[in-house]
C-alpha positions as CSV (number, residue, x, y, z in Angstrom):
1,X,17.9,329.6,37.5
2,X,17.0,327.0,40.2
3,X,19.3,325.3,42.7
4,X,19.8,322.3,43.2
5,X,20.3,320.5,46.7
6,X,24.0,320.2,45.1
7,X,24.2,324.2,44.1
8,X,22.7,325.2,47.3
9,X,25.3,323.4,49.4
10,X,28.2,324.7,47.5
11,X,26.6,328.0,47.7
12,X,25.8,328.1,51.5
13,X,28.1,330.5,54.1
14,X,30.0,328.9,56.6
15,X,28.6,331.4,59.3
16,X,31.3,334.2,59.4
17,X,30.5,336.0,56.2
18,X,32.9,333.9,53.8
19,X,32.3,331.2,51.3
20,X,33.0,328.1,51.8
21,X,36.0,326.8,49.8
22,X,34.8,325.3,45.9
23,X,34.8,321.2,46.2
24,X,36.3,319.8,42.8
25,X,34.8,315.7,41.7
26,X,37.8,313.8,41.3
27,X,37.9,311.0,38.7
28,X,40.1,308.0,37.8
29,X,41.0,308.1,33.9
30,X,37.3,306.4,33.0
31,X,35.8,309.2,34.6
32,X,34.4,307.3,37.8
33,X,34.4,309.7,40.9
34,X,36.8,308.5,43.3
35,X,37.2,311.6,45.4
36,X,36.8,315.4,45.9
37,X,39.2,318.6,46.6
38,X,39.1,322.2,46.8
39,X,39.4,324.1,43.3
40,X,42.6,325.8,43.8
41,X,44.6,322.6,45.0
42,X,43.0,320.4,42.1
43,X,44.5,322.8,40.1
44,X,48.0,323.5,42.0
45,X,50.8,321.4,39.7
46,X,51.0,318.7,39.3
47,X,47.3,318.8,39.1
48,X,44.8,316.3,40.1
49,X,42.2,314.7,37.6
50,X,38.9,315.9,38.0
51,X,35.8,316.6,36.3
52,X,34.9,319.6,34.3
53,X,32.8,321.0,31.3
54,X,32.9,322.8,28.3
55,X,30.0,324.6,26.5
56,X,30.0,325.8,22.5
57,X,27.0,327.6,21.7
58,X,26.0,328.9,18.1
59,X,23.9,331.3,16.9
60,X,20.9,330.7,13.7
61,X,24.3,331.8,11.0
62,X,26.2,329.4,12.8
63,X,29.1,331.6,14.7
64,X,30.2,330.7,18.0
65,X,29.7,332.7,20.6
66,X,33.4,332.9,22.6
67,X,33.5,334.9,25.9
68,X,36.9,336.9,27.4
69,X,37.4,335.8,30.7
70,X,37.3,338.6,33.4
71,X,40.2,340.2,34.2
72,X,40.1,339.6,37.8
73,X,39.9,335.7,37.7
74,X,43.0,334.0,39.3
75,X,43.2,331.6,36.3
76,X,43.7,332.4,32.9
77,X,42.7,336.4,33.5
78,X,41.8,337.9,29.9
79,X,42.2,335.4,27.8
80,X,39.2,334.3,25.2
81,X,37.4,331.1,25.3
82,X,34.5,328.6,24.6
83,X,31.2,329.8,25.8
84,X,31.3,329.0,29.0
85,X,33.6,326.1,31.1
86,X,33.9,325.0,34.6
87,X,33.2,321.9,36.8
88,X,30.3,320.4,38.2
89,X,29.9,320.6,42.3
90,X,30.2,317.1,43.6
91,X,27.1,315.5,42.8
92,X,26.1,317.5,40.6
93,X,25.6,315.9,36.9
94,X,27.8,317.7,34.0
95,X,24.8,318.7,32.2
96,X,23.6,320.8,34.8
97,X,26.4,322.3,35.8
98,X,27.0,323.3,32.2
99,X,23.3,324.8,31.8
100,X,23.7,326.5,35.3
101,X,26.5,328.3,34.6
102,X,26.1,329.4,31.2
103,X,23.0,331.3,32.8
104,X,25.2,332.4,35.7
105,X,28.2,333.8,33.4
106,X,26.2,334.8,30.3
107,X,22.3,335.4,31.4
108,X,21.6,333.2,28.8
109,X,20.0,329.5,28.8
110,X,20.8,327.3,25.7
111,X,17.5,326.5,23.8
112,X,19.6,323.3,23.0
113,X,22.2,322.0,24.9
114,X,23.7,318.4,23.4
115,X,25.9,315.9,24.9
116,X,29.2,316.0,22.7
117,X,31.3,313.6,24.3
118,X,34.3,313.5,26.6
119,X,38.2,314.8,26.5
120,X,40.8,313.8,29.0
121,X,43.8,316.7,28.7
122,X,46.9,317.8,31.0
123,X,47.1,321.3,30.2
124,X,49.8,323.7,32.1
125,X,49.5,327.6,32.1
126,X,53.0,328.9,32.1
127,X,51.3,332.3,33.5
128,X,49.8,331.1,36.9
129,X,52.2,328.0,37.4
130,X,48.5,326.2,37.7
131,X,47.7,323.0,35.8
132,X,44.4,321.6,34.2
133,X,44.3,318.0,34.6
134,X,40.8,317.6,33.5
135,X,37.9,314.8,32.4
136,X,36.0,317.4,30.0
137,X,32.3,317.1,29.1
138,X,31.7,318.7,26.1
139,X,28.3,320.0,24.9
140,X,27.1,321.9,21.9
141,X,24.2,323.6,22.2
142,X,21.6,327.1,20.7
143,X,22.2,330.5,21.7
144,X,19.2,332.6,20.6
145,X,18.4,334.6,23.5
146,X,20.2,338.0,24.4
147,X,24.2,337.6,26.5
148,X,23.4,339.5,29.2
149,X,27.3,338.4,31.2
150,X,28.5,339.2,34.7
151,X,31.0,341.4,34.7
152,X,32.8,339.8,37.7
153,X,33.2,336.3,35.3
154,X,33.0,338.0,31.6
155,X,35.5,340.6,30.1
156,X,33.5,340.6,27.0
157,X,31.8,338.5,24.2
158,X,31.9,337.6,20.2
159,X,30.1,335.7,17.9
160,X,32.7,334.6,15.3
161,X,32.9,332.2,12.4
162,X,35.2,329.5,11.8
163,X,37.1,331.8,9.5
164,X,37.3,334.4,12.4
165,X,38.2,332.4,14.8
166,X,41.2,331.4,13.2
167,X,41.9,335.1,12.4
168,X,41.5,335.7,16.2
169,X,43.3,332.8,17.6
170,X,46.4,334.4,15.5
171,X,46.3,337.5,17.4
172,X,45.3,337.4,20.8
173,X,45.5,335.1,23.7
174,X,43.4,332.0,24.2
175,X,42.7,329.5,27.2
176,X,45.3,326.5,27.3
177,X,42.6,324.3,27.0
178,X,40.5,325.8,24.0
179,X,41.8,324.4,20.5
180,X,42.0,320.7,22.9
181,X,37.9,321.3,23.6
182,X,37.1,322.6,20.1
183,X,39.0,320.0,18.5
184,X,37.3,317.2,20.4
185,X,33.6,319.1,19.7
186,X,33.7,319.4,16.3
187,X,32.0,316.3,15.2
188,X,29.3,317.4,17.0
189,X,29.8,321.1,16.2
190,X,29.3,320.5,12.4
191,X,26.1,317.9,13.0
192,X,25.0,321.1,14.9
193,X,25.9,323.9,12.2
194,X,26.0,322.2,9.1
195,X,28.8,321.5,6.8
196,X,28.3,325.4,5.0
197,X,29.7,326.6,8.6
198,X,32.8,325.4,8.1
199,X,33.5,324.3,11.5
């Protein structure tokens, strides 16, 4: 995957062997940048609104393709989600983020990756005391190559349908933030799948 001059800087040591800390875009409530901060204080409660994405990818029978998060992540450890979320380095447009790090987390790149609109949310995570305050880019998008995921980001991976899902979401831990994202995809989700999906 290429970098951009906004991936390379984020990704750049700081001389003595560590990373430098990850800058967050802050946003107003339009979405207009109006700042940055470092990804664990944007997301230290209260919380502080800032930009961030949310991928849903399909496969040809329509089934989404969720992802467990590694176990060793400081937020939301083990829990299943979208595709693939995160936030854009500053500068950085949401679309590329999103296409970025779906290859990072999943080896995969989208053969179609749509624009589904935007959702603004407040969600708190009663397990790590953090908060996402987030303006969420949503796409929708083609997953026909082989998930090939880091093991460092990705616990493990389904494809499910709509009638799975629900059957799953019943029984085992989701992200805070997943039925908010889904919810606010689906229009686009069923102009994607078809209306035999049953999203």
């Amino acid at each position: 995957m290429p970098t951009t001059p906004a991936t390379a800087a984020n990704s750049a040591s700081n001389g003595t062997g560590t990373q430098e800390p990850i800058m967050l875009e802050l946003v107003d409530e339009s979405g207009n940048t109006i700042g940055t901060a470092e990804k664990l204080s944007a997301h230290q409660a209260p919380g502080q609104l800032h930009r961030a994405f949310s991928v849903f990818l399909f496969d040809e029978q329509g089934r989404l393709l969720l992802q467990q998060r590694a176990l060793g992540k400081y937020h939301s450890p083990g829990v299943w989600s979208n595709t693939c979320c995160g936030h854009p380095y500053p500068g950085e447009s949401p679309f590329a983020a999103a296409a970025r790090r779906t290859h990072e987390e999943l080896g995969l790149s989208p053969s179609l990756l749509a624009q589904a609109g935007t959702v603004r949310y407040n969600h708190p995570d009663p397990a790590s005391g953090l908060v996402e305050q987030e303006f969420n880019h949503l796409f929708v998008g083609l997953a026909q190559a082989a998930v090939r995921p880091d093991p460092e980001e990705v616990e493990a991976t389904a494809f499910v349908t709509a009638e799975e899902l629900a059957k799953r979401h019943a029984e085992v831990p989701f992200s805070a933030w997943f039925m908010t994202v889904l919810d606010a995809a689906r229009p686009a989700i069923r102009e994607l799948t078809g209306d035999a999906a049953g999203w």
